[in-house]
C-alpha positions as CSV (number, residue, x, y, z in Angstrom):
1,X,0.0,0.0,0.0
2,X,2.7,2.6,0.5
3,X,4.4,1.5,-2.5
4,X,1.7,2.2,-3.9
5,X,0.7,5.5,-2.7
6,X,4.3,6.6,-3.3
7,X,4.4,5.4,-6.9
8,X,1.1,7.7,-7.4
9,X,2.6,10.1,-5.6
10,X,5.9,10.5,-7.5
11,X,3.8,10.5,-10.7
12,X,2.2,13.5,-9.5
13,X,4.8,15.2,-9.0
14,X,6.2,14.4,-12.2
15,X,3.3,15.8,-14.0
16,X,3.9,18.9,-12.0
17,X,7.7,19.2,-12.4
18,X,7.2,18.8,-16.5
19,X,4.3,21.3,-16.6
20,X,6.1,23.8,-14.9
21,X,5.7,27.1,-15.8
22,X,2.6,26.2,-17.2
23,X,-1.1,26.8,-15.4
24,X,-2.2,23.4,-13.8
25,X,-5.0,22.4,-12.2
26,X,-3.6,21.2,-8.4
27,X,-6.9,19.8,-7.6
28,X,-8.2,17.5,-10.6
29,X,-4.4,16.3,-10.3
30,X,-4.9,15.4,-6.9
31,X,-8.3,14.0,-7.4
32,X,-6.3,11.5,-10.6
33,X,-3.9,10.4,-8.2
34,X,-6.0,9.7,-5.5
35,X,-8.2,7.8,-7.9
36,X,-5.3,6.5,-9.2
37,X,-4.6,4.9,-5.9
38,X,-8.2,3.6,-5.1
39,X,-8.5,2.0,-8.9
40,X,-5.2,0.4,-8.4
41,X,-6.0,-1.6,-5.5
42,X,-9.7,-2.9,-6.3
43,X,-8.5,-4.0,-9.8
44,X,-5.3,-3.6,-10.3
45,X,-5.2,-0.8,-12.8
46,X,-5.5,2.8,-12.9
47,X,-6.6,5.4,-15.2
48,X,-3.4,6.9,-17.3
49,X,-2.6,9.6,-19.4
50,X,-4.6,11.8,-21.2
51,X,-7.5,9.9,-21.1
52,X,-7.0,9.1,-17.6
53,X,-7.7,12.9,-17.2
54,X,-10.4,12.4,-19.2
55,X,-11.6,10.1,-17.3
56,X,-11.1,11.3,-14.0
57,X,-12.3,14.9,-14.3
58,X,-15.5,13.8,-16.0
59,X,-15.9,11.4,-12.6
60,X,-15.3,14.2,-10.4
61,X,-18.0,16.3,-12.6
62,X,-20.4,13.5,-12.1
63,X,-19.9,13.4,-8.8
64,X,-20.1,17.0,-8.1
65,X,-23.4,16.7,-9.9
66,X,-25.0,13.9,-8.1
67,X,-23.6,15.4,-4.7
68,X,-25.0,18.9,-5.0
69,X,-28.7,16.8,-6.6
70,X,-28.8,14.7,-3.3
71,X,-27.9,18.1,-0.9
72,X,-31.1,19.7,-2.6
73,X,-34.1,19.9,-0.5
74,X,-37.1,16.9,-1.8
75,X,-40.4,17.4,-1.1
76,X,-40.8,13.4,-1.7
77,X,-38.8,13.1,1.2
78,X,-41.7,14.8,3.4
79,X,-44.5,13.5,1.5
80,X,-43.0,9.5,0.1
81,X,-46.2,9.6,-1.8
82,X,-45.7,12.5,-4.1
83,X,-42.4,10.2,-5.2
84,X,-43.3,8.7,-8.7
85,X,-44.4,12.1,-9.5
86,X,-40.5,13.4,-9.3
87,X,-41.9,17.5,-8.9
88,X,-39.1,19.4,-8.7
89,X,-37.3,16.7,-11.2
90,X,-34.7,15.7,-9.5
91,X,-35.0,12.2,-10.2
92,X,-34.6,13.4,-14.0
93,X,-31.6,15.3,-13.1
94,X,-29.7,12.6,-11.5
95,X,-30.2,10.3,-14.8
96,X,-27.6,11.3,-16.5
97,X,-24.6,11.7,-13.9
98,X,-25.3,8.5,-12.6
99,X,-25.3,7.2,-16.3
100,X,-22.4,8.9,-16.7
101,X,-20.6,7.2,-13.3
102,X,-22.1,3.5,-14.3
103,X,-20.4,4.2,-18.2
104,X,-16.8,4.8,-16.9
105,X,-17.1,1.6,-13.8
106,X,-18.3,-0.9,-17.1
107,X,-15.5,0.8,-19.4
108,X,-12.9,0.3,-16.1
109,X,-14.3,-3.1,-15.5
110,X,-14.4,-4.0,-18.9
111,X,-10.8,-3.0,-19.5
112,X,-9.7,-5.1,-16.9
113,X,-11.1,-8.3,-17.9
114,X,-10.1,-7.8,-21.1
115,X,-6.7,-7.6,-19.9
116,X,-7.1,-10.2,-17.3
117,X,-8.9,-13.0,-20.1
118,X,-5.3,-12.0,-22.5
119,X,-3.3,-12.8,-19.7
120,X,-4.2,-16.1,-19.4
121,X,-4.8,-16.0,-15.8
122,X,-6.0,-19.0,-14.2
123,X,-8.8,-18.4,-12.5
124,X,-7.6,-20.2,-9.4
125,X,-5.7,-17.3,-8.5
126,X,-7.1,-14.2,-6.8
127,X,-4.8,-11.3,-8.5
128,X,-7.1,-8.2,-7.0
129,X,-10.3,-7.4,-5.3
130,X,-12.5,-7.5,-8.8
131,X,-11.2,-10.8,-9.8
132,X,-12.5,-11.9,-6.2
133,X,-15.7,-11.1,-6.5
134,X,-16.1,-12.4,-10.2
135,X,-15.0,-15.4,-9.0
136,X,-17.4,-15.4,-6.0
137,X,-20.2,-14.2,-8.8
138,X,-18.9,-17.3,-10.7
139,X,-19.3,-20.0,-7.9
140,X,-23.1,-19.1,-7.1
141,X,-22.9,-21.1,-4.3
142,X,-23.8,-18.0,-1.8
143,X,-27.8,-18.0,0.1
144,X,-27.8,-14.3,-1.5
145,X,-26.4,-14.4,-5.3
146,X,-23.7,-12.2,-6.4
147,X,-24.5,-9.9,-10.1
148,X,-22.1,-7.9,-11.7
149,X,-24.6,-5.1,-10.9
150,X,-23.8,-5.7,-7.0
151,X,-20.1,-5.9,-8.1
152,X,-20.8,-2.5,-10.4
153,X,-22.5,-0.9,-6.9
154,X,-19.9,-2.4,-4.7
155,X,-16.4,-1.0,-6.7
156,X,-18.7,2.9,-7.1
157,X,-19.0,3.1,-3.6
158,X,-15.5,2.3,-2.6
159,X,-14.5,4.3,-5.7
160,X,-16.1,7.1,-4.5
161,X,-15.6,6.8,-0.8
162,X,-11.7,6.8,-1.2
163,X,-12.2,9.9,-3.7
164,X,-14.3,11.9,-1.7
């Protein structure tokens, strides 16, 4: 783990000693390492170069979205009945961040399978915490079954909890 953090880290600081001079944005660098970091220990691979900026600022902007949607005041939360009829729309407005989020978790996922099926991994071995819980998903022999929708839930909220 501190391996880790300090490989992310010198990267960082890498980008920041070659853009010197140059305006750069400390805080969506920050926020790429530190998901960096998190991505790197679920699955074993991070988000990298300049579509890994890409990638992460457009998480941050989703999350920024959903965040300030979920801060806002609900009158369904008063009166649960008046729910299916999403007044003040923030149901609507939520759509497409969280579409956003789910997009970039299948494209991260999806990455890493694809790398993990060229690999030739066996699947006896556990190489990182997404190829643990494929492999529990696999086995099916749990009271409460495992989809790649838990898995898809269970990665976005550690995701997020390490970035936030």
């Amino acid at each position: 783990m501190y391996l880790l953090r300090r490989k992310e880290t010198r990267k960082a600081v890498d980008y920041l000693y070659v853009n010197a001079g140059e305006p750069v944005n400390i805080g969506e660098q920050m926020f790429l390492t530190v998901l960096n970091v998190v991505t790197k220990m679920l699955w074993g691979s991070s988000v990298v170069g300049d579509a890994g900026a890409n990638i992460g600022a457009e998480f941050k902007q989703a999350m920024s979205e959903i965040t300030e949607i979920l801060g806002l005041p609900n009158i369904s939360d008063f009166f649960p009945v008046l729910a299916p009829l999403d007044l003040q729309g923030l149901y609507t407005r939520i759509l497409k961040p969280v579409a956003k989020l789910n997009g970039i978790i299948d494209n991260m996922i999806d990455q890493r399978l694809k790398v993990a099926n060229g690999s030739g991994e066996s699947s006896g071995e556990v190489k990182d915490f997404l190829q643990f819980l494929i492999q529990l998903k696999e086995k099916n022999d749990s009271k409460t079954p495992l989809t790649m929708d838990h898995i898809k839930a269970l990665l976005l909220d550690m995701v997020i909890g390490g970035t936030r």
